[in-house]
C-alpha positions in Angstrom: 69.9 195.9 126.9 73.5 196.1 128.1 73.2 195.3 131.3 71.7 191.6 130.1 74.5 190.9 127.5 76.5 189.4 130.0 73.4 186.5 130.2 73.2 186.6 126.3 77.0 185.6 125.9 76.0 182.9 128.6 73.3 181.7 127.0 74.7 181.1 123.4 77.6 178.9 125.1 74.6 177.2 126.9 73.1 176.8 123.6 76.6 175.3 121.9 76.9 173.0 124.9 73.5 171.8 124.3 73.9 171.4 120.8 77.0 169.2 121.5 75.9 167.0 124.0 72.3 166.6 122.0 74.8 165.9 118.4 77.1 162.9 120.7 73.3 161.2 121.9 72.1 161.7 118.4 75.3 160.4 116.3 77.2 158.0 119.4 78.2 155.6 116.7 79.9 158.6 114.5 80.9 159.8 118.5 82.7 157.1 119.0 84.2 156.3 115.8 86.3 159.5 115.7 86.1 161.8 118.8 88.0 159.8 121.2 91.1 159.3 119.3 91.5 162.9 118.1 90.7 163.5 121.9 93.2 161.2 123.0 96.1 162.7 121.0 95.3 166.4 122.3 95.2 164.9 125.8 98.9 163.5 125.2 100.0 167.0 123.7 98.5 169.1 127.1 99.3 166.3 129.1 103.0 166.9 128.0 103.1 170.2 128.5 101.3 171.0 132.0 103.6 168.0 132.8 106.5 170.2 133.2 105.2 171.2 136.3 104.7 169.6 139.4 101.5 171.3 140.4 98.4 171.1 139.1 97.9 173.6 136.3 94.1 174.0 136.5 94.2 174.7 140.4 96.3 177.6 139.3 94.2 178.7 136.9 91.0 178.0 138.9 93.1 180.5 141.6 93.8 183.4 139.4 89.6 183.1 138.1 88.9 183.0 142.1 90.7 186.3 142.3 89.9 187.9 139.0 86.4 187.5 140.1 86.9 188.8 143.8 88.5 191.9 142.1 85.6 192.5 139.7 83.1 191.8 142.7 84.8 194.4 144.3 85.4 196.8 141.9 81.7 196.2 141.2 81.4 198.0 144.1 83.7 200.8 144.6 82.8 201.6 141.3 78.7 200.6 141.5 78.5 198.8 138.1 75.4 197.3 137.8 75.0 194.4 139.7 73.1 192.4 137.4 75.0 192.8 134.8 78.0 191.9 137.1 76.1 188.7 137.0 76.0 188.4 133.8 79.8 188.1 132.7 80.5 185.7 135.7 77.9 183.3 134.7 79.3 183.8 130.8 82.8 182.8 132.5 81.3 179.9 133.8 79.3 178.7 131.1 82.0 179.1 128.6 84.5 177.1 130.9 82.0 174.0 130.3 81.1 174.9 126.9 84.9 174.2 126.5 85.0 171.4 128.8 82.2 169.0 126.6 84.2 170.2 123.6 87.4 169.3 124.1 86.6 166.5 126.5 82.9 166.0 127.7 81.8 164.1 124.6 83.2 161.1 125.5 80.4 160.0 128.0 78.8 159.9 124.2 81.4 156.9 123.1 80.8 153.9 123.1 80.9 151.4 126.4 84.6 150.2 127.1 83.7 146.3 127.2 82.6 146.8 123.1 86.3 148.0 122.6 87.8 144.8 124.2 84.6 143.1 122.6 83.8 141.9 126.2 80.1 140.4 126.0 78.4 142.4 129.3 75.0 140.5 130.3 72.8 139.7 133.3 74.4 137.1 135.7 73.1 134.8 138.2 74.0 135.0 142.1 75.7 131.9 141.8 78.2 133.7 138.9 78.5 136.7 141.4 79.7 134.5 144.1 82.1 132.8 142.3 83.4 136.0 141.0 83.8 137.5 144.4 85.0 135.0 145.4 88.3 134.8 143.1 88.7 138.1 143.7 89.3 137.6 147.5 91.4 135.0 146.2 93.8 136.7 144.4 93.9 139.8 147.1 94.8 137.1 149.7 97.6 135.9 147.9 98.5 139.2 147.2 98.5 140.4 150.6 101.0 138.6 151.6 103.6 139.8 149.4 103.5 143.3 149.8 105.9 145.0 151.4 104.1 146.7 155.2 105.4 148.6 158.0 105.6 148.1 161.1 101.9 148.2 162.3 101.2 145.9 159.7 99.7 148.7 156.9 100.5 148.3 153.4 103.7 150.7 152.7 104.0 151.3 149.0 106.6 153.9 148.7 106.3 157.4 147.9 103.3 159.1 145.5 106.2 159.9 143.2 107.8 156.5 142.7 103.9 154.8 142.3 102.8 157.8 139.6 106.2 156.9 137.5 105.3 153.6 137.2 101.7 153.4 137.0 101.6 154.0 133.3 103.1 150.5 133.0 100.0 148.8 132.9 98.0 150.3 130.2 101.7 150.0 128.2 101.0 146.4 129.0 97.3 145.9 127.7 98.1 148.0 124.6 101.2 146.2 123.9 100.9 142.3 125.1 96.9 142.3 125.2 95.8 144.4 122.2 93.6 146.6 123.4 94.6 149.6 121.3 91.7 151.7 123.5 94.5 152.3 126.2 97.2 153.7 124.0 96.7 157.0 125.5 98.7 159.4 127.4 100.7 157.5 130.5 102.6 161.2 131.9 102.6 160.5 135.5 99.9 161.6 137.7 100.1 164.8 140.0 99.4 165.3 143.7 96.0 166.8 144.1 96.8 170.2 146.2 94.5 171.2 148.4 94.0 167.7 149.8 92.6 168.4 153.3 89.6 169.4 151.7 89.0 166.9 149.1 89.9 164.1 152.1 86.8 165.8 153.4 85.0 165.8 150.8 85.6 162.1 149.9 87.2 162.5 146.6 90.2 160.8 145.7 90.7 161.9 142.4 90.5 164.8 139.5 90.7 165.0 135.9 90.5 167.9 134.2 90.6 167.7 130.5 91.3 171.2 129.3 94.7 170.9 131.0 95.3 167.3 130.1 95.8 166.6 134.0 95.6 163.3 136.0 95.5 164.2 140.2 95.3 162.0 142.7 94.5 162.7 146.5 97.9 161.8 148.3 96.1 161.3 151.9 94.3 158.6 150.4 95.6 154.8 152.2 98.8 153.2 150.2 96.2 150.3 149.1 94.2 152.7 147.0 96.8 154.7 145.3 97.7 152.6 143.0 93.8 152.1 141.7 93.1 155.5 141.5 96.1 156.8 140.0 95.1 154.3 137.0 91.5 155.5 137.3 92.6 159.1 136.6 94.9 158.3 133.8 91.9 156.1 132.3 89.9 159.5 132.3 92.7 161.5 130.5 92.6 158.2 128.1 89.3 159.4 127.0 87.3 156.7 129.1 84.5 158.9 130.8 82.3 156.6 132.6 83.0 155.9 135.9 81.9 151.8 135.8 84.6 152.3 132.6 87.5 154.2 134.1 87.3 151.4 137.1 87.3 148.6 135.2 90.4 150.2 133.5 91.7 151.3 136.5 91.6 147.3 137.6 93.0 145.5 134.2 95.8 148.6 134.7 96.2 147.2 137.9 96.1 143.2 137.5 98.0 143.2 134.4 101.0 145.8 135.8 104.2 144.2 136.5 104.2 145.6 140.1 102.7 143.5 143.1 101.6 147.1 144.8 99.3 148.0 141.4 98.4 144.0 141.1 97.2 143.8 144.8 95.4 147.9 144.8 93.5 145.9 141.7 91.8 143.1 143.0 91.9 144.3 146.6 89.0 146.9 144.9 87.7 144.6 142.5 86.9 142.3 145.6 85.3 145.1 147.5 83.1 146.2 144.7 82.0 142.6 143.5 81.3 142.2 148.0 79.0 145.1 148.4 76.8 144.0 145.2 76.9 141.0 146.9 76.3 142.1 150.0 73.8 144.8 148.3 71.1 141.7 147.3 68.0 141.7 149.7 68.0 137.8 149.6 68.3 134.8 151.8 70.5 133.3 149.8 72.9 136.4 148.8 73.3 137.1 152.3 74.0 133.9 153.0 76.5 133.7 150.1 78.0 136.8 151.2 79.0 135.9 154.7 80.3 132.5 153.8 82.3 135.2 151.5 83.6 137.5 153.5 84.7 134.7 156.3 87.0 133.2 153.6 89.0 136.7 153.8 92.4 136.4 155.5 93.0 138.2 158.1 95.7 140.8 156.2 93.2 141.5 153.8 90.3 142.0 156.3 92.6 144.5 158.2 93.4 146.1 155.0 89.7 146.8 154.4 88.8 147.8 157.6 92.0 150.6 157.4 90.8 151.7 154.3 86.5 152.1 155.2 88.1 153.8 158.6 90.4 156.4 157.0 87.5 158.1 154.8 84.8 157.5 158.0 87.1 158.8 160.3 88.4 162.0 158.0 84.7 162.6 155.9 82.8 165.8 157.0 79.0 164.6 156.3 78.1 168.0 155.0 81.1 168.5 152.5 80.9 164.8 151.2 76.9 165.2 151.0 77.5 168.5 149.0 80.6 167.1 146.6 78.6 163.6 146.0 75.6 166.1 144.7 77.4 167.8 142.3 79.4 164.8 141.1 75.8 163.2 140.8 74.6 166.5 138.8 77.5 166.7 136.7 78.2 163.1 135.7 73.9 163.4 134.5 73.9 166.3 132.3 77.4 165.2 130.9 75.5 162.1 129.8 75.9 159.5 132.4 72.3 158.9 133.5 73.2 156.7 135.7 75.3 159.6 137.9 77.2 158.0 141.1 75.9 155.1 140.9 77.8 154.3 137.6 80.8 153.8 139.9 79.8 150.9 141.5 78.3 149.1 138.4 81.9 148.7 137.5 80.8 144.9 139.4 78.7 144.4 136.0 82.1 144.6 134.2 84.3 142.8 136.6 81.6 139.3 137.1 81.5 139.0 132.9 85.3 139.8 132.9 85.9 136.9 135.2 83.3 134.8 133.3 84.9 135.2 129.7 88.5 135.2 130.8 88.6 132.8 134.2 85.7 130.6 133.9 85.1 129.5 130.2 89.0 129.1 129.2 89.3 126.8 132.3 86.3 124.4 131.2 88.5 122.1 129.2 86.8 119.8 126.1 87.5 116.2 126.8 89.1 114.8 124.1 87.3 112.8 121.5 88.8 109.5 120.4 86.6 108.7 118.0 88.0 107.5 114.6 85.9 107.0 111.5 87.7 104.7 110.1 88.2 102.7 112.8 85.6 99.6 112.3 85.0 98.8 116.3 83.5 102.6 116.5 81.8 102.2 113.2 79.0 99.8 112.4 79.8 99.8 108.6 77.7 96.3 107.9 75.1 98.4 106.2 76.9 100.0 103.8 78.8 96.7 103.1 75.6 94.9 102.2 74.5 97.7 99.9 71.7 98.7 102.3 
């Protein structure tokens, strides 16, 4: 029996983490009435603390568990434990990590959607409301384009990681602040530099959040146009906004509502390039159509933006390592609760075409002004009522 106790501590955390995760599905309304803003404030407090170093806490950690588990392997053997039991203990490590992990963090793919905080009204659209929403996106990048500062071959140059992660805060500080939306008033403590960034570059990712630390990291390989997006996409995680369609959509309003051309421009620059490839995505005559009459309307700073950006991560990918971290991202973001896995980051285009429809279309579709006066006898015919018919 001893050498299976190791699986027996493994399988009662199992057992807690399903009970938790099958509790948030049960009770989401209760979910998202109360875990998310106790969350939020125990974020802030960890975020404050591993913010007194520059590193990232939980790579340390994740460092020393690497080793301590090397050692034990390794004693293991010099001193022939049992193997299975060995086992055991590592997979009770492991499973106790994520029994953590959807404690103190994970239960927010439970909450409720993003657009019901900001009481955005998220329904089916037609092609024609797609176009028109990709196409004011493009609008507003190519404005923006051309007022960034860029060097000397022409690529965006938006300063150092540092000076962007100080500032990017500003933007949910502005939504919470001029716009209201009280779901951002989380913790803004500058994002850190993802270490080991060789092999996330490889791997495709741009970004980590790890909620038992309370940490916000950023890939800093990634091209000066994206920084700005993801660094509010990681903070939007540490804000308690798990989805990934959610934490873009954040990551955008962070973006088009900051004070700072560089997060203005990262915003709608992705916002375009989302909204295209749905676009772009529809097997139709008239979509493809639509989306080449699109893209043509692109200047040409913003078309050499996006074609820097595809060729950074085509050019730096390894097709085994992206293939392997895209299948666990898929396998984690389903049995957190977000059935919808990878593809839940592009659906963000859901958000952004009923965004642009509620705050873009309808307040610009003006009400003509009635003259009509009642009492005014040339609009009225009152000869009825005056011959007491």
């Amino acid at each position: 029996m001893k050498y299976w106790f190791g699986y027996l501590i493994a399988a009662i955390f199992g057992a807690i983490t399903y009970v938790l995760t099958a509790f948030g599905e049960r009770f989401s309304t209760l979910v998202d009435m109360v875990y998310p803003y106790v969350i939020r404030n125990f974020q802030g407090i960890l975020a404050q603390w591993t913010g007194a170093v520059a590193f990232p806490v939980w790579q340390l950690l994740a460092v020393a568990l690497g080793v301590l588990i090397l050692c034990s392997f390794v004693l293991m053997i010099v001193l022939k434990w049992n193997a299975v039991s060995w086992l055991g203990w590592v997979a009770a490590v492991f499973s106790g990590i994520f029994m953590l992990h959807t404690l103190f963090w994970g239960l927010n793919y439970y909450a409720g959607p993003l657009s019901d905080d900001m009481r955005l009204e998220v329904s089916t659209y037609s092609l024609q409301e797609l176009t028109e929403a990709t196409e004011y996106y493009r609008d507003q990048a190519n404005a923006l384009a051309e007022k960034v500062e860029r060097d000397g071959s022409g690529s965006c140059a938006f300063g150092t990681f540092q000076e962007l992660a100080d500032i990017a805060g500003q933007g949910f500080q502005n939504l919470t602040k001029k716009r209201h939306y009280s779901v951002f008033a989380g913790s803004t403590q500058p994002v850190k530099e993802l270490g080991w960034s060789d092999m996330y570059t490889s791997m495709g990712i741009t970004g980590v959040t790890f909620g038992l630390t309370g940490e916000a990291c950023v890939n800093p390989q990634i091209p000066d146009i994206g920084l700005p997006f993801t660094m509010c996409h990681e903070m939007a995680h540490r804000m308690c906004i798990a989805p990934e369609r959610d934490a873009n959509f954040a990551a955008f309003l962070a973006g088009a509502f900051h004070d700072d051309v560089r997060f203005q421009y990262s915003a709608y620059f992705m916002a375009f390039r989302y909204c295209y490839g749905a676009l772009a995505g529809v097997n139709d005559q008239a979509a493809a159509a639509a989306a080449v009459k699109v893209a043509e309307g692109a200047s040409a700073r913003l078309r050499e933006d996006m074609r820097f950006y595809d060729d950074f991560f085509t050019n730096r990918q390894d097709k085994a390592a992206t293939n392997l971290a895209d299948s666990v991202n898929d396998t984690y973001l389903r049995v957190s609760g977000d059935s919808e896995g990878l593809k839940s980051y592009g659906q963000v285009c859901d958000l952004l075409v009923n965004w642009h429809i509620q705050e873009v279309v309808l307040p610009s579709i003006s009400v003509e002004d009635s003259h009509f006066d009642p009492y005014d006898e040339s609009q009225v015919d009152l000869s009825d009522i005056l011959n007491g018919r």
